[in-house]
PAZAPA-4460 file (N, C-alpha, C; in steps of 0.05 Angstrom, whole numbers, plus 32768, in hexadecimal, padded with zeros to 4 digits):
% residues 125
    n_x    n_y    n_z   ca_x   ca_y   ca_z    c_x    c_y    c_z   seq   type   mol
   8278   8039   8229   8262   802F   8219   824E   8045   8215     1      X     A
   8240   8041   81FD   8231   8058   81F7   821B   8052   820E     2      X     A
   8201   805E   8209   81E6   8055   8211   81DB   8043   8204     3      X     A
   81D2   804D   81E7   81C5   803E   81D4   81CF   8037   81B1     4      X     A
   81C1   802C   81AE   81D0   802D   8189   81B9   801B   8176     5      X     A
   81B4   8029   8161   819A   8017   8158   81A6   7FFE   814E     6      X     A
   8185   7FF7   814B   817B   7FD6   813F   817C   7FD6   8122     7      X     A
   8191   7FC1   8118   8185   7FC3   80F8   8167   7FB9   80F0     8      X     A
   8151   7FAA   8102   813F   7FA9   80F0   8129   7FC2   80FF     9      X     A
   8133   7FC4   8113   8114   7FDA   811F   8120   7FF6   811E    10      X     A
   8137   7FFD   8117   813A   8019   811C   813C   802A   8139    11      X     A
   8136   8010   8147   8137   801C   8164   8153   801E   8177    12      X     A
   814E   802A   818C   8171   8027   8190   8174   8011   81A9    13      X     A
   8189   8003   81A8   818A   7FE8   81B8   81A8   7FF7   81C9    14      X     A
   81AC   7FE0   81E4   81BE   7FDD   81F8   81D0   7FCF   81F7    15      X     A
   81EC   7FC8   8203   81FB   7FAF   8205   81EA   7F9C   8215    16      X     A
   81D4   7FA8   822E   81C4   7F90   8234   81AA   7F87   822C    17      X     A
   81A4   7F99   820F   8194   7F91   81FE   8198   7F77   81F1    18      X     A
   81B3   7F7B   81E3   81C0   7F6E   81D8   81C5   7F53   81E9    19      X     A
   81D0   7F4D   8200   81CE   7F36   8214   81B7   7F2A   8218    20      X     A
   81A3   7F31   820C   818B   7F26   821E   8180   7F24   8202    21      X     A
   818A   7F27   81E6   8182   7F22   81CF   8185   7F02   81D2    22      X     A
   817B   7EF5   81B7   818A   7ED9   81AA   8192   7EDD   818A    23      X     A
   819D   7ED6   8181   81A9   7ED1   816B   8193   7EC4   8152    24      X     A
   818A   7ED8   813B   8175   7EC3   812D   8189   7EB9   8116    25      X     A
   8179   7EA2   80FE   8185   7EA1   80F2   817B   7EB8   80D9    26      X     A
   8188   7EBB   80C9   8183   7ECF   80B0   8182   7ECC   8096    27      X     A
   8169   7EDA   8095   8159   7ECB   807F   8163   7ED7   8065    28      X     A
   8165   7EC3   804B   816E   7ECF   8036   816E   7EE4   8033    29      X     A
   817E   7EEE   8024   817F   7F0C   801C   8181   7F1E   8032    30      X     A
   8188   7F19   8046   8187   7F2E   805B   81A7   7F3B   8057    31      X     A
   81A3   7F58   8060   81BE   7F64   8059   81CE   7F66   8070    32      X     A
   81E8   7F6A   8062   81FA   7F66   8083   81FA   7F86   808C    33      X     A
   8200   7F8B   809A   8205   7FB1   80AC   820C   7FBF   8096    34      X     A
   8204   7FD5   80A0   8215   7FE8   8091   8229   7FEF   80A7    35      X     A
   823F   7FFD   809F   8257   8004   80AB   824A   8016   80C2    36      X     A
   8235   8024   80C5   8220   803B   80D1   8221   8030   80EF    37      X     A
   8212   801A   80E3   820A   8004   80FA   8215   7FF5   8106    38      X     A
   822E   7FEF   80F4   824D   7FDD   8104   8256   7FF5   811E    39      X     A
   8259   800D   810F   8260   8017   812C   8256   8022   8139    40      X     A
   823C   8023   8134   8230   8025   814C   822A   800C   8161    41      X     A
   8229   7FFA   8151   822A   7FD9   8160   8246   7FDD   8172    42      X     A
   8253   7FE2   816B   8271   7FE1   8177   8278   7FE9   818B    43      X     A
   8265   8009   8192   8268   800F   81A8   8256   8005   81C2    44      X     A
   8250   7FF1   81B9   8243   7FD7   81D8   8257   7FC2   81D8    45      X     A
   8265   7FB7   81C9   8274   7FA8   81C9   8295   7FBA   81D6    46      X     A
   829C   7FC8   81E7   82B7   7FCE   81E4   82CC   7FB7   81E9    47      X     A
   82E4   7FBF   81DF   82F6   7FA9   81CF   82F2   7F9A   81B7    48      X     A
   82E0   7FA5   81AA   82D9   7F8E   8198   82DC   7F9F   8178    49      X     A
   82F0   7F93   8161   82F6   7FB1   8152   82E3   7FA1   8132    50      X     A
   82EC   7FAA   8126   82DC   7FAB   8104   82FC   7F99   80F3    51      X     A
   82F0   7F83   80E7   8311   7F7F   80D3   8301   7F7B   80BA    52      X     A
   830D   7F8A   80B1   8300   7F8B   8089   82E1   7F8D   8084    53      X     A
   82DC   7F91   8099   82C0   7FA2   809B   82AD   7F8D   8094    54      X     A
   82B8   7F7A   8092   82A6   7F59   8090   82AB   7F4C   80B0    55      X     A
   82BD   7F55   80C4   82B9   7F3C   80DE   82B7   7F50   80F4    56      X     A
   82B0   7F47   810F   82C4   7F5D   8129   82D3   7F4A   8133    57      X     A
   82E1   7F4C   8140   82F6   7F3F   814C   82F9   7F4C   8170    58      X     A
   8308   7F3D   8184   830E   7F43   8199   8324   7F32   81A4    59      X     A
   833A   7F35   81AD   834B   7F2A   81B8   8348   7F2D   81DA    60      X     A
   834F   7F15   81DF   834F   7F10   8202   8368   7F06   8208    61      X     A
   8372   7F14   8222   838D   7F04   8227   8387   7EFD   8248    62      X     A
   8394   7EE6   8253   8391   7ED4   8264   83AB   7ECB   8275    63      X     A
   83A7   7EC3   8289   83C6   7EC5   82A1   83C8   7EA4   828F    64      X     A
   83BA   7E93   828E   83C9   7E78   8286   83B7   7E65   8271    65      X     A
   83C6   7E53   8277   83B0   7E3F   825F   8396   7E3B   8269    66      X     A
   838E   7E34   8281   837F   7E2B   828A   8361   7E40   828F    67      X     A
   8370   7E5B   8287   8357   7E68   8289   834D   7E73   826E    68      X     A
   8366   7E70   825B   8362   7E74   823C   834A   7E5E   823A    69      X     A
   834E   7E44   823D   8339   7E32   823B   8321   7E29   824C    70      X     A
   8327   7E35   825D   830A   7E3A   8269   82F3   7E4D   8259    71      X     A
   8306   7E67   8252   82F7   7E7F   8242   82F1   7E71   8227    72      X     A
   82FD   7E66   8216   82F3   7E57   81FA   82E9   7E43   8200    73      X     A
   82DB   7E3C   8216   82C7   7E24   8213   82AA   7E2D   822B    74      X     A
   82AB   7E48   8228   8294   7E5B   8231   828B   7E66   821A    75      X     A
   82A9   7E6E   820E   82A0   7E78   81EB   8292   7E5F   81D5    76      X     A
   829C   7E4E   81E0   8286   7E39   81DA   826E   7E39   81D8    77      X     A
   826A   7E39   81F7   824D   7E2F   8205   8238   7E45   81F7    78      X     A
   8250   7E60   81F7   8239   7E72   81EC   8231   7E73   81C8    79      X     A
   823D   7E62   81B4   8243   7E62   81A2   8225   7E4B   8197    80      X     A
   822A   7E34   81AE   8215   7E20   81AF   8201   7E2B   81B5    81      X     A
   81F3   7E3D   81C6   81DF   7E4A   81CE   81CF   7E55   81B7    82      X     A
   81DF   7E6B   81AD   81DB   7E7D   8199   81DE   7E6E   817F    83      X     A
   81E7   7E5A   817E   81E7   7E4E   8166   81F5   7E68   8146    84      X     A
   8206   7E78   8152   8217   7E85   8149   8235   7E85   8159    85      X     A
   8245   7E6B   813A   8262   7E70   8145   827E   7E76   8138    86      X     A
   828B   7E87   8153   829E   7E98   814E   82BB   7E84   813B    87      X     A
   82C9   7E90   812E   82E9   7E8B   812D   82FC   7E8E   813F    88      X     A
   8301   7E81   8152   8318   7E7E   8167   8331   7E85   8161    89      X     A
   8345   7E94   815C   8361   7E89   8164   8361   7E87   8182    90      X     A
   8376   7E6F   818C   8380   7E69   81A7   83A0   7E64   81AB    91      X     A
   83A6   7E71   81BF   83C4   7E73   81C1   83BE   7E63   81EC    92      X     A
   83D7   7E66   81E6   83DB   7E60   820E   83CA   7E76   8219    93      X     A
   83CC   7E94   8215   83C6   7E9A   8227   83B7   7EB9   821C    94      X     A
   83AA   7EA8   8200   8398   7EC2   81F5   8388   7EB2   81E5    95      X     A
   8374   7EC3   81D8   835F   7EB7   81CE   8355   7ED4   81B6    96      X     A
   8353   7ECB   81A1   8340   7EE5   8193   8325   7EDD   817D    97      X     A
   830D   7EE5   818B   82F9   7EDA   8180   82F2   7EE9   8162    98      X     A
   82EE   7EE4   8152   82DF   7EF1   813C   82C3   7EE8   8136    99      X     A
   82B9   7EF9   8129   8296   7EF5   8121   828B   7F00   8108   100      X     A
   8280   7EF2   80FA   827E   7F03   80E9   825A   7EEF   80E7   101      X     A
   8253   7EEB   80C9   823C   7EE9   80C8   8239   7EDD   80AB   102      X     A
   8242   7EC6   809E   8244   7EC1   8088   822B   7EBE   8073   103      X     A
   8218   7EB9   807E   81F9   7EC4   8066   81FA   7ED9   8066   104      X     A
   8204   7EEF   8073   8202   7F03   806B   820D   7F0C   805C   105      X     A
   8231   7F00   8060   8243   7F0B   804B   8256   7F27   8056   106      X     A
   8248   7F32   8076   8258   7F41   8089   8252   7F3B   809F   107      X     A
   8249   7F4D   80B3   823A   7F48   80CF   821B   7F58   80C9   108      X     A
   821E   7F3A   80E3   81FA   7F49   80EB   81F7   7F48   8104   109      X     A
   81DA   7F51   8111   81E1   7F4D   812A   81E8   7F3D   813C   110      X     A
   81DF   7F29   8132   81EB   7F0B   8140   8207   7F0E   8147   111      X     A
   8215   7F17   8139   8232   7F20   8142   8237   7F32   815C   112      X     A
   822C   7F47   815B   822D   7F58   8175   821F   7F4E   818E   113      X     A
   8205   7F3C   8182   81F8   7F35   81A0   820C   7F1A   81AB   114      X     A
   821C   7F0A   819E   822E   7EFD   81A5   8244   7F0B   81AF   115      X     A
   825C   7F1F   81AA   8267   7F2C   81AD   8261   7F36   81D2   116      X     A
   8249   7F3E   81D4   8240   7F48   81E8   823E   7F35   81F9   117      X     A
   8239   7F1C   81F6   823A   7F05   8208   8253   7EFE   8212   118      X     A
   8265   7F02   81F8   827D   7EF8   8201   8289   7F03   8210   119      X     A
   828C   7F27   820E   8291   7F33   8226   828B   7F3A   823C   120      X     A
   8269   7F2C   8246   8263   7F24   825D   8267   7F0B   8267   121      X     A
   827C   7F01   8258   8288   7EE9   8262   82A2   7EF8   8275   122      X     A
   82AA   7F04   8274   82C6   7F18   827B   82BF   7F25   829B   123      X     A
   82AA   7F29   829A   8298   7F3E   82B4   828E   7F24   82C7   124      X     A
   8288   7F18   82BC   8285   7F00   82DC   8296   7EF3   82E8   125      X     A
***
């Protein structure tokens, strides 16, 4: 993981535990989604987590059985309810791949990475 990587609205540079200890706003008309600049720099706090069509990120999780695939998608839940930003699931037995994207915006915004970052401190506890 890097150190830092800027903010799209302050210019400043943020953390993956910046990002954790963020919340999710909602986004006000006309707000623009990332530039590609900022996707990867976002990216590198999120590892595992890649760019698809430069409109979502995505991350795949794989799991010893069902029971922990569904434990992990109903954390991805909890955090989905929280943040009141929610992901696209695929679920299999024994994988899961979250996507995010940001639909007022029309790509991502940060609400996607500061979720992203939750989700992979779902992985570490």
């Amino acid at each position: 993981m890097s150190d830092k990587t800027p903010s799209q609205s302050t210019g400043t540079r943020i953390t993956v535990a910046d990002l954790i200890g963020r919340r999710c706003k909602a986004c006000a008309p006309g707000t623009p989604a990332l530039d590609m600049q900022q996707v990867e720099l976002l990216l590198t706090e999120v590892p595992g987590w890649v760019v698809r069509a430069g409109q979502e990120i995505a991350r795949a999780f794989a799991f010893k059985n069902y029971y922990e695939t569904m434990a992990f998608v109903n954390a991805v839940a909890w955090v989905a309810h929280t943040e009141d930003h929610h992901p696209d699931m695929e679920v299999g037995y024994n994988k899961c791949i979250v996507k995010y994207s940001t639909h007022s915006v029309g790509g991502l915004s940060e609400n996607d990475f500061i979720c992203a970052a939750k989700v992979n401190a779902l992985m570490t506890k």
